[in-house]
VEXKOLRO-556283 format. One record per residue (C-alpha): x, y, z. Coordinates in steps of 0.1 Angstrom, whole numbers, plus 2048, in hexadecimal, padded with zeros to 3 digits. Last residue first. Example, Ala and Ser with C-alpha at 12.3 -4.5 7.8 and 13.67 -1.06 7.14 Angstrom:
2
8897F5847/87B7D384E/
REM end
This chain:
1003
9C08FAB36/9E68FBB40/9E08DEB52/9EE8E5B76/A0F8E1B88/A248F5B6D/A438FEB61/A4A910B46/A66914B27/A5D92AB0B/A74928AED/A8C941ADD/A8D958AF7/A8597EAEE/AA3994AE6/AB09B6AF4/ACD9C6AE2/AB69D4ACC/AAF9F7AD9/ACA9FCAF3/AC69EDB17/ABAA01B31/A9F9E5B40/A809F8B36/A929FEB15/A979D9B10/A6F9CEB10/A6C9F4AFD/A7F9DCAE3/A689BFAE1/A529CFAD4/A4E9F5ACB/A3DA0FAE4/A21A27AD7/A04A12AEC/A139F2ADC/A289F2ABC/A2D9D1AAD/A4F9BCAA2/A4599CA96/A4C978A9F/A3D957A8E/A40933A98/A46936ABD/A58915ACA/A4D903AEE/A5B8F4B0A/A438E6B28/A4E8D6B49/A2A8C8B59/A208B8B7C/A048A6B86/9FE89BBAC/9E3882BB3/9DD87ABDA/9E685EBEC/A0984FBEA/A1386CC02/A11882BE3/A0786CBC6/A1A874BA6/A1287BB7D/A3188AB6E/A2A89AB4F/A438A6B31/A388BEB16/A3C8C5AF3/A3C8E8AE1/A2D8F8ABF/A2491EAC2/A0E939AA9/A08959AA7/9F596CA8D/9EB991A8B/9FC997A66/9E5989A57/9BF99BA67/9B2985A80/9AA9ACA91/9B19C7A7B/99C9DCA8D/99C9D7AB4/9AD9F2ABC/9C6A06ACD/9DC9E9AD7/9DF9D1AB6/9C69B6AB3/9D8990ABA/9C8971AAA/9DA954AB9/9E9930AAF/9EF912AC4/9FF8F4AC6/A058D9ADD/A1A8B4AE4/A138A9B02/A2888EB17/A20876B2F/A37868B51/A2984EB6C/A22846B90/A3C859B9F/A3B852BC8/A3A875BDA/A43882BFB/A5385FC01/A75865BF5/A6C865BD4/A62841BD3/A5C833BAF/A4481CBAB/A3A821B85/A1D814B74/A1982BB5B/A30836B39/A2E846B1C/A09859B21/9FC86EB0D/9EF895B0B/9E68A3AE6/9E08C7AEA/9CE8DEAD6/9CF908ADA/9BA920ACC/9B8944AD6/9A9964AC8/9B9984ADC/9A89A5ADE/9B49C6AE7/9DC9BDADF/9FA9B1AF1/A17998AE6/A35999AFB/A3599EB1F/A2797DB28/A4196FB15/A3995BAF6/A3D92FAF2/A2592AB0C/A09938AF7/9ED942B11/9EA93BB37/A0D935B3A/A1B953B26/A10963B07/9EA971AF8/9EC990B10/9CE9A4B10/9CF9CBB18/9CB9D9B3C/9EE9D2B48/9FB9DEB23/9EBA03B2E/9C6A0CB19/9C0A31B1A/9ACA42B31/982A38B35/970A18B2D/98BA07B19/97B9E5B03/9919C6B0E/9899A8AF5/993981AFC/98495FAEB/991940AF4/99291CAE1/99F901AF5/9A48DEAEA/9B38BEAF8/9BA89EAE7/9BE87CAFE/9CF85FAFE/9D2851B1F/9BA835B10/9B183EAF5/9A485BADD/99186EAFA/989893AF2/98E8AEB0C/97D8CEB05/9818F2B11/96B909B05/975931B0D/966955B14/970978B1D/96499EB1A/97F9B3B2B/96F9D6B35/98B9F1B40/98FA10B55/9ADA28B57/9B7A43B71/9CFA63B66/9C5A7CB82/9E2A94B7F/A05A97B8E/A0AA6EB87/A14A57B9D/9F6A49BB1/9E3A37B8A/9C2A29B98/9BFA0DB7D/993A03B7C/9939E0B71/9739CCB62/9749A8B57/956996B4A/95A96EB46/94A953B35/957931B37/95290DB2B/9658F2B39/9638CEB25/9618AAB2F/97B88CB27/99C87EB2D/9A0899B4D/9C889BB5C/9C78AFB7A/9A48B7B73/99289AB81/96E897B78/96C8B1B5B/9488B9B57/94F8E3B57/938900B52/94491EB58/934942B62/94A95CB67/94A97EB77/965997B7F/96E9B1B95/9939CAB94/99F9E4BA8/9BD9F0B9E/9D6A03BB1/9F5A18BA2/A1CA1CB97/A22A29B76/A3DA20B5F/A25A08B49/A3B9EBB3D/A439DFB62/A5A9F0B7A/A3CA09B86/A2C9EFB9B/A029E8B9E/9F89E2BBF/9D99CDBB5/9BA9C5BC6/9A49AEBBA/97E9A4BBD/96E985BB0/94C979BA8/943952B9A/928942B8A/92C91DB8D/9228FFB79/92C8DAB7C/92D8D1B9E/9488CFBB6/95A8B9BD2/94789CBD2/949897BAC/93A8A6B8B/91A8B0B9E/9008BDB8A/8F58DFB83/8F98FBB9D/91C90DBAB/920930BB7/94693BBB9/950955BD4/968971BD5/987981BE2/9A698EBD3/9CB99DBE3/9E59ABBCC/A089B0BD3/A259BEBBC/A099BEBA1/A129C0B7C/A299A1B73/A1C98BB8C/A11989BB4/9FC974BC8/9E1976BE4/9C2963BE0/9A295FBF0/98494DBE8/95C945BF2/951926BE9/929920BE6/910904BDB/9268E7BE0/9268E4C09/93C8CDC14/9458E5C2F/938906C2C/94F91AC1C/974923C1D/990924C00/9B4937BFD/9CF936BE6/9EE945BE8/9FD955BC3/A1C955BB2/A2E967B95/A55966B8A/A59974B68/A5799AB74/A74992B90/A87989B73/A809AEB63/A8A9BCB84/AA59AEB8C/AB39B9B69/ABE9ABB46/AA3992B41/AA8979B28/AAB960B41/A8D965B56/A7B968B37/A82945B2B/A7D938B4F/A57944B4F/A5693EB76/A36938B85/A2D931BAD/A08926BB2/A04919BD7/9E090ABDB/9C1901BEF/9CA913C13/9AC908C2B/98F91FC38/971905C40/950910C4F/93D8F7C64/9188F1C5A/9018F9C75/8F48E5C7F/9058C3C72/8F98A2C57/8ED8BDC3B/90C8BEC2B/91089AC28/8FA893C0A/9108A8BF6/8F88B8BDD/8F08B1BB5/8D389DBC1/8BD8B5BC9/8998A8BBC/89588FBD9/8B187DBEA/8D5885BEC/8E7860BF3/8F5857C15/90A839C22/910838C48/929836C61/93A858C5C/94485AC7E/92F878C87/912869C7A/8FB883C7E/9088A7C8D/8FD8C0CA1/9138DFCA6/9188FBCC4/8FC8F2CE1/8F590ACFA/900905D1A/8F88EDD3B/8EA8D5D1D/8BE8C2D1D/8BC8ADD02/89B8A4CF2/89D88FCD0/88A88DCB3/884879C99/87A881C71/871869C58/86F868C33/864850C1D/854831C2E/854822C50/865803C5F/8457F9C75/8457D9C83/86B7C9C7F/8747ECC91/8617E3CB2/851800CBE/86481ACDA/865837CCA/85583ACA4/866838C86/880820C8F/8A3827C85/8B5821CAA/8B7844CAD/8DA84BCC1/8E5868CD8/90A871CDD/90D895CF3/92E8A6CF0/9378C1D0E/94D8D7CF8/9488FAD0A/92E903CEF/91B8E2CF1/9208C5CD6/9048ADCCD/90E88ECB9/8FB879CA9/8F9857CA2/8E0845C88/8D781DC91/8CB812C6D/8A8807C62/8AD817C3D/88A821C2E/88181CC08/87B843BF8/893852C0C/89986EC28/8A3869C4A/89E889C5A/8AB892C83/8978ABC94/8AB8BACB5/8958C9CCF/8AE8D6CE8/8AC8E3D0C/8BF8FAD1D/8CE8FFD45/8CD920D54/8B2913D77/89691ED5E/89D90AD40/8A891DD1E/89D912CFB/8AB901CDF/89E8F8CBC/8B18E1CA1/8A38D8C83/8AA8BFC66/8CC8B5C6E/8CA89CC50/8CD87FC47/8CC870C20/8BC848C12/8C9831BF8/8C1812C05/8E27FFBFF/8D57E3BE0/8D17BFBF5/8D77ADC13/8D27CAC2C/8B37CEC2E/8A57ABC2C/8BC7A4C48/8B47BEC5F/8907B4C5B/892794C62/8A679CC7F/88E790C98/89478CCBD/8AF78CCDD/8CE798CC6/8E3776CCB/8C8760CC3/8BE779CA2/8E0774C96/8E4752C9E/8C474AC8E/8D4764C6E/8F1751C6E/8E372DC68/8FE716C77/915703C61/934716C72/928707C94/945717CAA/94D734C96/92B73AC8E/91E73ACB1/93C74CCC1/939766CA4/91A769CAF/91A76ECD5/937788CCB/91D799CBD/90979ACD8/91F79DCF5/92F7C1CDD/90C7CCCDE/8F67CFCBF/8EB7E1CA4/9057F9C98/91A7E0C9A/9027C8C88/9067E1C70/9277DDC70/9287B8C67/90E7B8C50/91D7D5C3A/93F7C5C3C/9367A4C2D/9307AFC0B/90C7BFC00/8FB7A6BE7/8F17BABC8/8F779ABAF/90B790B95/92F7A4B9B/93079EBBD/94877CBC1/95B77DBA0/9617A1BAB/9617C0B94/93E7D1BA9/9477F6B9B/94A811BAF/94C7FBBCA/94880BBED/9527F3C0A/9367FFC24/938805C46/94C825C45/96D837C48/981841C31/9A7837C20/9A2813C16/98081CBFD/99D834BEB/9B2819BE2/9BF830BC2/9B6857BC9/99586ABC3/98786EBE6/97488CBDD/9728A2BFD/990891C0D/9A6890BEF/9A18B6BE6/9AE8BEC0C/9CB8A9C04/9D08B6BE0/9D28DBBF0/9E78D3C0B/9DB8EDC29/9C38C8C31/9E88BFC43/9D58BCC66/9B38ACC5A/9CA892C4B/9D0876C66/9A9873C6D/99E879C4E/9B485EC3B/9A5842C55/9AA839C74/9A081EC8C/9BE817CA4/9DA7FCC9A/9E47EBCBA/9EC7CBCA2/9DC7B8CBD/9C07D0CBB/9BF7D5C98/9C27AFC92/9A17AECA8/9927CAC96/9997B4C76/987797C87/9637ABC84/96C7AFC5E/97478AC59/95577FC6B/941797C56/95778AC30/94F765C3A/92876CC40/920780C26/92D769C06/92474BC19/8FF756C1E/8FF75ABF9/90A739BF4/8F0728C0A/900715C25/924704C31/934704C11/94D71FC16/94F726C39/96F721C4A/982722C25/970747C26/97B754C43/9A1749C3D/9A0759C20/98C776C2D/9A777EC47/9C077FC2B/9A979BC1F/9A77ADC3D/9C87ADC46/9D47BAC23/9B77D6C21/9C77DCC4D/9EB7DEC39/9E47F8C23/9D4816C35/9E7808C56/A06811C40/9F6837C48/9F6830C69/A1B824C67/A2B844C5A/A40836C3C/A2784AC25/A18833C06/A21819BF2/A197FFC09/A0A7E6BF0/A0C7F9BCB/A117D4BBD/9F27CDBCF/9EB7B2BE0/9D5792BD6/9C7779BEF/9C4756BDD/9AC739BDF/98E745BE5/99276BBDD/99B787BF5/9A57AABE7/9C37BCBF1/9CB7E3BEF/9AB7E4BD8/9A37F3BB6/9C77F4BAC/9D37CBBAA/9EF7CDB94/A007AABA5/A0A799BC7/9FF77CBCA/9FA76BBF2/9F0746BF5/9E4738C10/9E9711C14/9D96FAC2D/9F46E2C3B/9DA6E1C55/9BE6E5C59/9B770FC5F/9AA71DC80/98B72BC86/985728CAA/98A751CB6/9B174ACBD/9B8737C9F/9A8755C8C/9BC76FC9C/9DD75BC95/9D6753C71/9D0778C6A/9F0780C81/A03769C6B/9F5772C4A/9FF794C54/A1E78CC59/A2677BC3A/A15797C29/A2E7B3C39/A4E79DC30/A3E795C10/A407BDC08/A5F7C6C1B/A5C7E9C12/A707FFBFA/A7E824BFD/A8B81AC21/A7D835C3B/A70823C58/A8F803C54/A817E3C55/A907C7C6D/A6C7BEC74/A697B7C56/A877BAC3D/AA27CFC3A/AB87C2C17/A977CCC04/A837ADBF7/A837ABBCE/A667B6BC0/A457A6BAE/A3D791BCD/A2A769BCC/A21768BF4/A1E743C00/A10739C23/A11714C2D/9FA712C4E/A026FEC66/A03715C83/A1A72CC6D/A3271CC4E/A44734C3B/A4773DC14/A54759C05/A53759BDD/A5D771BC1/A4676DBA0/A53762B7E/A46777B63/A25777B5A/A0B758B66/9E9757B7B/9D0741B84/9B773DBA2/99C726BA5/97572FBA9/95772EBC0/96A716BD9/9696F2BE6/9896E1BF8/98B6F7C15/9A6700C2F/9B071BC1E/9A271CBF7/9A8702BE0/9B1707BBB/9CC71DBB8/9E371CB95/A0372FB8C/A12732B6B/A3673BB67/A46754B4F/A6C75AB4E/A6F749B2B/A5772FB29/A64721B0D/A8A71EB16/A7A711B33/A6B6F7B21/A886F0B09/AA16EDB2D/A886D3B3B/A6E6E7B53/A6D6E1B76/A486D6B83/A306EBB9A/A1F6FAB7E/A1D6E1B5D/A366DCB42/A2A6CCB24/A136E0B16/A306FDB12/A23715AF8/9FD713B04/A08717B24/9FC6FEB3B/9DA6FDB54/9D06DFB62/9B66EEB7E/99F6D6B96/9836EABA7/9686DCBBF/94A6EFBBE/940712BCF/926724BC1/927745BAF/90A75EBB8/8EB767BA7/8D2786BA2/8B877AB8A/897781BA5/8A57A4BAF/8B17A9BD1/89B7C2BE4/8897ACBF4/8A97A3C0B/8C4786C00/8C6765BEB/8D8765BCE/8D0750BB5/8E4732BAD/90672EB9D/92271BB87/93F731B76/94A734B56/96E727B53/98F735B64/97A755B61/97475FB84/99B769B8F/9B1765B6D/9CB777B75/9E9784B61/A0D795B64/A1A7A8B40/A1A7C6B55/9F47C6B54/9DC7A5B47/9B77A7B57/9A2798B70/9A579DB92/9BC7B2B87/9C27D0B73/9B77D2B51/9C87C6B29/9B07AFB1F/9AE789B24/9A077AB09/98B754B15/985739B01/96C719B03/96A6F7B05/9456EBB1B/94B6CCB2F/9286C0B3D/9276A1B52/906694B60/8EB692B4C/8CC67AB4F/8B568CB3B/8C76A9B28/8D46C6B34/8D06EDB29/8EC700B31/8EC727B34/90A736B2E/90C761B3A/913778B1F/913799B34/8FB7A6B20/8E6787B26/8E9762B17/90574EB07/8F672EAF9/8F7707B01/8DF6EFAF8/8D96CAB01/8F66C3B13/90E6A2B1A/9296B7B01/9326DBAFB/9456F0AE2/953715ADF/94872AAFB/95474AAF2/96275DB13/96C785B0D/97C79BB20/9727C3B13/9887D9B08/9927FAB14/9B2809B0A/9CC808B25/9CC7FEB4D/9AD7FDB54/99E7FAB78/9B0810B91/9B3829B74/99082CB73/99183CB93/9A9857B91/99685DB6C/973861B7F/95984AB7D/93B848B65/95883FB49/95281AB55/95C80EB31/9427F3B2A/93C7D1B2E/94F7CDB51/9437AAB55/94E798B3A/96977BB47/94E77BB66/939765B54/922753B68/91372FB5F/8F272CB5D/8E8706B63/8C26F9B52/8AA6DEB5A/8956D4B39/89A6ACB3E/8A36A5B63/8CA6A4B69/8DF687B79/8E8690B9E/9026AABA9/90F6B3B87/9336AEB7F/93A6D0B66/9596C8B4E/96C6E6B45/9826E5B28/999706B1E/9AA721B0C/9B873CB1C/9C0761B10/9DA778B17/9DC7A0B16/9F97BAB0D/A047A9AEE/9E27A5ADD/9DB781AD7/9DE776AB2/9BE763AA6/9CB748A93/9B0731A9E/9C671CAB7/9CF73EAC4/9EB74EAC2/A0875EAD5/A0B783ADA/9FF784AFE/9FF760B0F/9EA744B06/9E1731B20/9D8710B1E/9BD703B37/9AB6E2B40/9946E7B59/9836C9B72/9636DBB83/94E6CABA1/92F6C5BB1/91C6D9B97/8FA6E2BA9/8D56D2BA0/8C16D2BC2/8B26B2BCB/8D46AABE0/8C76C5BFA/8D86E8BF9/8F06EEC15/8E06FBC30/8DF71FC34/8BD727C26/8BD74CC2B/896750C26/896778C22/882790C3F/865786C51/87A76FC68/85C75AC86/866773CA0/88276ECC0/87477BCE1/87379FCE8/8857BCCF5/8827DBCEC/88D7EDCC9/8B37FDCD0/8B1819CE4/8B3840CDA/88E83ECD7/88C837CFF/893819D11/8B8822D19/8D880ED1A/8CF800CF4/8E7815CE0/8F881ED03/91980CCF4/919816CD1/91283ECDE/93483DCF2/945847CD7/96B850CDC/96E84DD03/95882DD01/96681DCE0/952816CC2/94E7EFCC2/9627D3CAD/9877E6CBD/97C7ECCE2/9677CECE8/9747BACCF/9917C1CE4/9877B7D09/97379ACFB/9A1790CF6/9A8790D12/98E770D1F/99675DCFC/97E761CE1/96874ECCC/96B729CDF/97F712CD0/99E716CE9/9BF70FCDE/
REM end
């Protein structure tokens, strides 16, 4: 097989896969086609670097490193003990262990090791984030890991340093051996590092980890540091069992002992002997495939049995993939595409595949083990939206095979770049051979964006593996829980390697990777900046660090007609941001009879200067000059959502991509289907009519500007209890901060309604209303689906003018309602949370007497469940209602016929009492005999439609604890509920309990 990069065929597709194609985006290939400021800088010969020293050689035998780590382990699995005593909690695990440090020379008196402890790097509940993402994190109560260092010997000093408890080691003269005893609790958290399902990993805390600083752009700060690689030898035994070790059959006592748990250990990564950490896991005994490719022994632990179909026998629409039949060939093709471009694993080099509860990412690389989720391919049977799945799983087997290349080879933060970009550039490869095209969630669902929760998903992006469903050139990590990014702001691999996309030519970059792949101990940046024709200090100190935070913008856009019919444009492009992003910036020019124009600013300031000279400060504008046969319909920056923006200035409560196209395009999509059945009154009712009165829905409409999150306007059509039809328009105003991408916190909104009123309802009289109303609401909830914390406050004015059309005289009626509620949602654990809602209602007649569809109803779905809607009436209702929602049980996989996969089932248990003045006034009101009050229980299903977006769904019964008969507007309850049906006074009865259904919280 050939050493070189790339075969002959296969230049052809990097060239369409690693680069933007032609037909799709030709601006990546005229990037530098023209010498004007859509060109890349000119030409020049390689600089002297100005950006950050890389230092790829392997530091020189001066330096003081740990050559090598020998652990001891005994784990202690959930609800044993310690050696102390200490009982560990049933739904976590704890180690305890030796480590013993073999210094690369002996140690100078006063020299210090820090030693990085990942076992306590998420300090604090991350409740910045929404509860979608949170839950790809924790997975009960939070509670922090912990590792207590215990003993040491061979140093002078040991102690726990920083918040995130780091251990610095301070050596004696002459030192050479450290072993420091220690413990580390494993809480209850979703892997890398964490105890869920009863199934462990230990990823970055098998011991505290050696390091050095990080080295990386000027924007790095001074005690950033990454792990480094040592050599790694793991004895690890169950603290129960010390006498059986992995790999070796247990006696019929040990096994008795072990029960059906194993332990699993990983020490070498592929192809490498030297890594930043070892892998270990146990739980209950893992499923194995194993197979043998070019060599290479490939292992994949799975949590489920395989399916009688199995790859590439598999059936489309089975409930359950073939989940090691789908790694095992990707590990292939992954071991494939790097044998063909010269990296090639030894062999008998081992990769090992573990599946576990792994949330945040599909699959995530580490140095001696790829894990996979347990939720791997749950998601449509289509196959581009497996891609979404099995391109994370590619990329990450990729990068173990990356990494053993590299590991080693030069600076460790050069390693921790360099692997991840040659493993992103050879994922368009498998793409290609795969013939898997680029998409992403928007390109597949801009067609279904009609489903509410899909059209939701794509403005917010709240759903589990969200970063593997859109484009971009960044992996974005809400919260850096790596053993290999949590101690530094080093970017990952992907960054650099599509940047240098945008940056240079397909022959350049593939230049590169020829370079490194044939000299893997070459300095990457010299090959960089020999491949690119001159300096990329600058690139590199830019992008080795914090993202600059910087916004675009379609500043201006002026056009004017040419003599011979033609027309002209001045397009101003803004980059705005306090430190200045050197980036090539597309955009796209669209004329009115679809002619599309790609131009490209190469970043600089000024046209034509060398970038490395002059990068420029704060904000700049560019302009272009294009001259179009017609006039032009849209500009648009980065139409293929390459970069990363952040608002800038005072405003940062906007979407920073709303001002990346002139003009904005408008948006009309269908946000929501509301169909409500109160079964109890269905059932009780004696006539079509009546059960047609318990049966209300409504149609949903939304348009504004896209991504715009200063105005909505709305439309809605629906139906209920008083309107045979109704139609309502209106527009909600928001300001204050942003809660998420969709919305922010405040809004004052204006509706209009139009009601055709029917005469089979309580009031005999058919009519039109015309109704308008105002609220302003305040509202932090992230995700209100199922919110564990944030409020909605609400006040509302209400005014209705009834146009009564069947009556001899003029008989109309008008009517003020004066409204206003507090929602709250109180977190007491983990999906335990309390809600409250305290509402306030008064109607006040303007002219005619008050009719029960202009009083205040205090029953039904919006109020006390337990009531009819038709049941309790009065001019002001007092509300209070409390609601204590929990979860029984998550972590399900259940298919449902792939529409929906159930992720888990809660309950709530509610109460609620009201304050109910009689019809004709408001006297009396809170008085004794004005009370109602419920007591019900609830059941929740929590899905993912398409395995993508959250679904909730709620079945509620509920009890009413005190009934009266009342007089309303001369008429008695409930009997005039009977008369209106023909039935004889008391032969009607209301239900016993209140039975509803619905797809919303209830408040």
């Amino acid at each position: 097989m050939s050493s070189g990069l790339l075969a002959p065929w296969l230049v052809g597709l990097v060239v369409a896969t690693a680069a933007p194609a032609v037909d799709a985006h030709p601006w990546a290939l005229r990037t530098h086609a023209v010498p004007d400021a859509s060109a890349g800088p000119p030409s020049a010969a390689p600089e002297a670097r100005t950006g950050p020293p890389s230092d790829p050689e392997v530091p020189t035998a001066d330096e003081l490193e740990v050559a090598a780590v020998d652990v001891r382990l005994e784990v202690v699995r959930g609800g044993e003990h310690l050696p102390g005593g200490k009982r560990v909690p049933r739904s976590g695990g704890a180690v305890v262990g030796e480590a013993t440090y073999t210094l690369s020379r002996p140690a100078r008196a006063g020299e210090t090791l820090l030693l990085l402890n990942f076992a306590e790097a998420l300090e604090r509940e991350p409740t910045q984030l929404d509860e979608v993402a949170i839950g790809t994190y924790l997975d009960g109560p939070f509670r922090r890991g912990r590792l207590d260092v215990r003993e040491h010997t061979g140093a002078a000093a040991v102690r726990q340093v920083g918040s995130r408890r780091d251990v610095e080691v301070k050596l004696s003269e002459g030192t050479e051996t450290v072993t420091l005893e220690y413990t580390v609790e494993v809480p209850r958290r979703y892997w890398p590092f964490g105890c869920s399902r009863r199934r462990c990993s230990l990823s970055g805390a098998v011991a505290p980890l050696p390091s050095v600083p990080a080295r990386g752009g000027s924007q790095v700060q001074a005690d950033a540091r990454v792990v480094a690689p040592a050599r790694w030898t793991v004895d690890a035994r169950f603290a129960a069992v010390p006498t059986w070790s992995p790999g070796h059959v247990p006696t019929d006592s040990e096994a008795k002992a072990l029960g059906r748990d194993e332990l699993v250990v990983a020490t070498s990564a592929v192809g490498a002997a030297e890594v930043a950490y070892p892998e270990v896991f146990w739980g209950p005994r893992w499923k194995r495939a194993r197979e043998t490719h070019r060599g290479v022994q490939i292992e994949v632990l799975h949590t489920y049995w395989r399916p009688g179909d199995q790859v590439p026998d598999e059936r489309k629409l089975q409930l359950y993939r073939d989940i090691p039949g789908h790694a095992l060939r990707i590990a292939r093709e992954a071991i494939d595409v790097a044998t063909i471009v010269g990296l090639e694993p030894p062999p008998d080099s081992k990769l090992l595949v573990v599946q576990g509860p792994l949330r945040a990412e599909v699959a995530q690389a580490h140095p001696a083990a790829v894990l996979l989720s347990d939720q791997f391919l749950q998601v449509s049977p289509g196959r581009r939206f497996q891609g979404f799945h099995q391109a994370p799983a590619a990329r990450a087997t990729l990068d173990a095979i990356a990494y053993g290349a590299y590991v080693g080879r030069h600076d460790p933060s050069t390693d921790l770049w360099l692997y991840d970009a040659t493993a992103t550039a050879l994922l368009d490869v498998w793409r290609a051979r795969r013939a898997q095209g680029d998409e992403f969630a928007s390109d597949i669902l801009r067609r279904i964006t009609f489903v509410p929760m899909v059209d939701n998903f794509l403005y917010t992006g709240q759903a589990t593996f969200a970063q593997s469903y859109f484009r971009g050139s960044e992996d974005m990590l809400p919260l850096r829980l790596h053993p290999l990014l949590f101690s530094h702001p080093l970017p990952t691999g992907r960054r650099i390697h599509e940047k240098m996309v945008d940056l240079m030519t397909p022959a350049q970059r593939e230049a590169f990777y020829e370079k490194m792949a044939r000299e893997r101990s070459a300095d990457p940046v010299v090959a960089a900046e020999a491949a690119y024709g001159r300096s990329l200090g600058w690139f590199f100190d830019q992008w080795l660090g914090p993202y600059p935070a910087v916004d675009y913008s379609v500043e201006k856009v002026d056009s004017a007609p040419l003599p011979d019919g033609r027309w002209r444009h001045t397009i101003t492009i803004r980059r705005a941001g306090e430190r200045p992003a050197i980036e090539p910036v597309q955009v796209l020019a669209t004329e009115r009879g679809g002619q599309r124009h790609y131009l490209v600013w190469n970043g600089s300031p000024e046209s034509g200067t060398n970038i490395e000279v002059s990068p420029g400060t704060g904000s700049i504008d560019h302009v272009f000059t294009l001259e179009t046969q017609n006039r032009l319909r849209s500009v648009m920056v980065d139409p293929r959502a390459r970069l990363l923006e952040e608002p800038q200035g005072r405003r940062r409560n906007v979407d920073p991509l709303y001002n990346n196209r002139s003009p904005p395009s408008f948006r009309f999509v269908y946000t929501g289907f509301g169909f409500e059945v109160s079964a109890s009154e269905f059932l009780a009712g004696k006539t079509p009519a009546t059960r047609f009165q318990a049966v209300s829905g409504r149609v949903l409409f939304e348009m504004s500007r896209r991504r715009d999150l200063r105005s909505i306007g709305h439309l809605q059509l629906h139906r209920d209890r008083e309107a045979a039809a109704a139609v309502g328009g209106g527009a909600s105003f928001w300001f204050g901060e942003k809660v998420n991408r969709r919305r922010r916190r405040g809004r004052v909104r204006l509706f209009s309604e139009v009601h055709s009123l029917t005469s089979r309802g309580l009031d005999q009289s058919a009519g039109v209303r015309f109704a308008q109303s105002l609220s302003i609401i305040d509202d932090t909830r992230k995700f209100s689906l199922w919110p564990d914390r944030g409020h909605r406050l609400s006040f509302g004015l209400y005014a209705a003018e009834t146009i009564r059309t069947d009556v001899p005289v003029a008989d109309h009626r008008h009517s003020l309602t004066l409204s206003g509620s507090w929602v709250h949602i109180w977190p007491l654990a983990h999906q335990h949370t309390l809600a409250s809602r305290v509402e306030l209602t008064m109607m006040v007649p303007l002219a005619g007497r008050p009719e029960f569809r202009s009083l205040v109803r205090a029953g039904g779905v919006d109020g006390l469940g337990a009531y009819g809607g038709n049941e309790l009436f009065g001019r002001g209702v007092a509300l209070a209602q409390l609601e204590y929602r929990h979860m029984f049980w998550s972590n399900f996989n259940i298919n449902l016929v792939h529409l929906f996969w159930l992720r888990g089932i809660g309950g709530t248990l509610f109460t609620g009492v009201a304050s109910v003045s009689s019809c004709d006034t408001l006297r009396g009101w809170f008085g004794r005999e004005t009370w109602y009050g419920q007591v019900g229980y609830g059941v929740t299903a929590f899905l993912q439609l398409l395995g993508v977006t959250p679904q909730f769904v709620r079945f509620d019964v509920a009890v009413p604890l005190a009934r009266r008969r009342t007089t309303c507007l001369d008429e008695s309850l409930p009997d005039y509920l009977g008369t209106i049906q023909g039935l004889e006074p008391g032969e009607y009865q209301l239900p016993r309990i209140g039975v509803n259904l619905t797809f919303l919280q209830p408040f």
